[in-house]
N, C-alpha and C positions, 0 to 999 in steps of 0.2 A: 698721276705719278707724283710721288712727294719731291719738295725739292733735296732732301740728302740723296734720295734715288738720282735724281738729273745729273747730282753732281760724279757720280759713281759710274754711270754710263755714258759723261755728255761727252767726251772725248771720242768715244766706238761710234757713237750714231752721226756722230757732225762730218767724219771723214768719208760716210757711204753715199751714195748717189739711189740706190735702192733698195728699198728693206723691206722684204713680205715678213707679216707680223700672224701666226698663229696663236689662237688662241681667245681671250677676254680682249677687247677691245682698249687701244690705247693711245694717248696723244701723243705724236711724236712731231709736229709743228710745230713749237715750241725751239726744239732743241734743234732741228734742224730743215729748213724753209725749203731747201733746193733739191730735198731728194724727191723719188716717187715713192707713195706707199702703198701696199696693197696688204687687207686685211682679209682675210678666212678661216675657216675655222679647220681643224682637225680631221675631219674626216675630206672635207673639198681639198687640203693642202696633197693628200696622195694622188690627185691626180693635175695638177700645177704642173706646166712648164714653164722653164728659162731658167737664166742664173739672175740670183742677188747677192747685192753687195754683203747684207744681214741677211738673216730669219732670226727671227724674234719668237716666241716662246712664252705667251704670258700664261701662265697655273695654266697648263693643259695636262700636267701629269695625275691629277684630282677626277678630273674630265674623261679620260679613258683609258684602256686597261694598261698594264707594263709592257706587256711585249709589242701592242700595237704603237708606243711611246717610243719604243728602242728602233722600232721599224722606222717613223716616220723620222727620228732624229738622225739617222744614221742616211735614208736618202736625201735627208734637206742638205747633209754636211757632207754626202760621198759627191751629190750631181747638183746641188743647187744653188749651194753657195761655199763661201772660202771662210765665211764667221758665223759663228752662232753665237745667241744670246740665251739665257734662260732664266726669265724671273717666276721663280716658285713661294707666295704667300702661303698656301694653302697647304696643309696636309695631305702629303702623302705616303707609299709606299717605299718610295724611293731611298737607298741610302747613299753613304757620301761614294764607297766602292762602286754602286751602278751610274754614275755621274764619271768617275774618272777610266770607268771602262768604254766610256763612250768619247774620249781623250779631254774633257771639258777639266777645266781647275774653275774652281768655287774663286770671287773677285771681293764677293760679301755673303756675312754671314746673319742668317734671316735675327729678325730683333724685335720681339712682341712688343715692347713698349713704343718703339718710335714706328713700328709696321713697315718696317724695312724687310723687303723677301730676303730670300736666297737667291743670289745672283750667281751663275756659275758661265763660262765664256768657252769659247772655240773658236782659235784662228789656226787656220792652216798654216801659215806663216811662221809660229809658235808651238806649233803641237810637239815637235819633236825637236830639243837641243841637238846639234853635231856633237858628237861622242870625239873625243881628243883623238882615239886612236884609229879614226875615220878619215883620212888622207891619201896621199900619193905616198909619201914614207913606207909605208906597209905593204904595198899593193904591188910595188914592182922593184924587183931584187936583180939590177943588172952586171952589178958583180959576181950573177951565177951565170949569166947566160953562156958565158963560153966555156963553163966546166960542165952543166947539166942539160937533156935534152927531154923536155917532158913531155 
């Protein structure tokens, strides 16, 4: 992993205690000493149980097909964990639309010269802003209650 890469993800890996990493194999000792890690590849990651803290994601979208990509991204991020990572070097099929349908935002933008991926993230915690008009204000009108009976 280059060091502008560490410095672009070293905040997300240092706060997990556990990170299953799909994918190209990667060093994440470095950045952070105390967590566990467990590496597998793509086809073994469908049938993995537990939760972690990450999943990690290295070019596995080059490796197999799309819809099998959108399957395994979606049960790592529905039952498996509450973050996702995804560094995509490689060429693939994918555009930026099938990345934010799967609710990820792009963090960095891939860069041939320095070989910096595509980094795109998922925290559950983040996925969805509160909407202003998402309140108790809206929700209960009890200056009706004693004129209307619904």
């Amino acid at each position: 992993m280059s060091s502008s890469l560490n410095k672009k993800i070293k905040n997300i890996i240092e706060t997990v205690d556990s990170i299953l990493v799909i994918g190209d194999e990667i060093d994440l000792q470095q950045n952070n000493k105390n967590s566990t890690h467990l590496h597998v590849t793509s086809s073994e990651a469908f049938h993995i149980d537990g939760q972690y803290d990450l999943v990690l994601f290295n070019n596995i979208l080059s490796k197999i097909n799309d819809e099998k990509a959108k399957q395994l991204i979606a049960l790592m991020r529905d039952q498996h964990s509450k973050q996702l990572l995804m560094l995509q070097s490689e060429t693939s099929n994918w555009k930026t639309s099938d990345f934010v349908q799967m609710g990820m935002r792009q963090i960095v933008k891939f860069d041939s010269v320095t070989k910096t991926p595509d980094i795109w993230y998922f925290s559950l915690q983040t996925y969805k802003q509160v909407p202003a008009w998402l309140n108790n204000r809206f929700w209960a009108n009890p200056e009706l209650f004693d004129k209307y009976r619904w």
